[in-house]
C-alpha positions in Angstrom: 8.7 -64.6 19.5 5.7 -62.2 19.9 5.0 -60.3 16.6 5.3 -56.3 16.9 2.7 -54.0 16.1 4.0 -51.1 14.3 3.7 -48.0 16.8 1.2 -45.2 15.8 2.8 -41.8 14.9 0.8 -38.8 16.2 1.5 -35.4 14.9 0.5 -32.6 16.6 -0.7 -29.7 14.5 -0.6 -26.0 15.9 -2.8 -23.1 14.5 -0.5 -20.2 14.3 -2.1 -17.1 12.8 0.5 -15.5 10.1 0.2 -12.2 9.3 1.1 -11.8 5.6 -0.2 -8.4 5.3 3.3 -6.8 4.8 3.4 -2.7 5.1 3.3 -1.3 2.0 3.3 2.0 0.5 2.2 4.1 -2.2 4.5 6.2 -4.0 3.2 9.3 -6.3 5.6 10.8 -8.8 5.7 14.5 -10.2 4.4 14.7 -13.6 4.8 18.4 -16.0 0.7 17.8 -17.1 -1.3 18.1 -13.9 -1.7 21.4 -12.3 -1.1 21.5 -8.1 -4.7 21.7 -7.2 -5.4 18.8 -9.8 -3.1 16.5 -7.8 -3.9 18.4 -4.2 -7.7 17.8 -4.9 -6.8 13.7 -6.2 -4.9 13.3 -3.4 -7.7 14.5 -0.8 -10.3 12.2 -2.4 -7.6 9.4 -2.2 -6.6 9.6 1.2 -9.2 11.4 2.9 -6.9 13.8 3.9 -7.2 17.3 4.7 -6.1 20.3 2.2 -2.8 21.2 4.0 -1.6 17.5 3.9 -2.6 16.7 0.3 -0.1 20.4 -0.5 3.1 19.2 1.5 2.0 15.9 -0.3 1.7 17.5 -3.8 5.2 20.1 -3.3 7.0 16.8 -1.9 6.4 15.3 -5.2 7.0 18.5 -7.4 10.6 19.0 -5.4 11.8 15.5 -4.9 10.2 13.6 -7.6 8.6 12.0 -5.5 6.3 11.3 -2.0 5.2 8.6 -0.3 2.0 9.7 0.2 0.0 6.2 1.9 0.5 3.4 4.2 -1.2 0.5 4.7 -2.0 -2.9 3.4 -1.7 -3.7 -0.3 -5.6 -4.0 -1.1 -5.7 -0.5 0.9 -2.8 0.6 -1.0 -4.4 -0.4 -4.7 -7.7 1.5 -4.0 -5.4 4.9 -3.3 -3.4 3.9 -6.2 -6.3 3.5 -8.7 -8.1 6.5 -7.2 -4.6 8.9 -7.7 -4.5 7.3 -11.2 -8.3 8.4 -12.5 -6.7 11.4 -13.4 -3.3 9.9 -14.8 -1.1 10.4 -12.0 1.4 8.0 -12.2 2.0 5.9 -9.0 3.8 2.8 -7.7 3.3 0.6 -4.4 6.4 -0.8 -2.3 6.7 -3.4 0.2 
């Protein structure tokens, strides 16, 4: 009987890219301490946006509680966060 050599088990490995950068979003709520053009102004420096923006922005917030006022990848998302909060604004990002 002739002996049998184990056979050799190849696997075959793909490189798939995954993209774990999920959307995610900053949210800004309305506060009764800062004044509109304290939170118009933050928001401007934050998102590089332009005065009329950062206002519907700002009222958004005032009316609803609330805005979402950025989109983009969470590191982009914590660098408008900290910037909105220099000046105490309170925020929170979402996936």
């Amino acid at each position: 009987m002739a002996e049998q050599k184990p056979q050799e088990i190849t696997e075959i490995q793909k490189d798939e890219e995954v993209n774990i950068q999920q959307p995610f979003k900053v949210v800004l709520f309305n506060d009764d301490f800062h004044s509109f053009d304290e939170v118009i102004n933050q928001i401007i420096k934050a998102i590089k946006c332009g005065f009329e923006a950062a206002r519907d922005f700002a009222f958004e917030a005032h009316v609803k509680g609330k805005a979402i006022v950025f989109n983009g990848t969470l590191n982009e998302c914590l660098k408008v966060s900290s910037i909105l909060e220099e000046i105490e604004l309170h925020t929170q990002i979402l996936s």
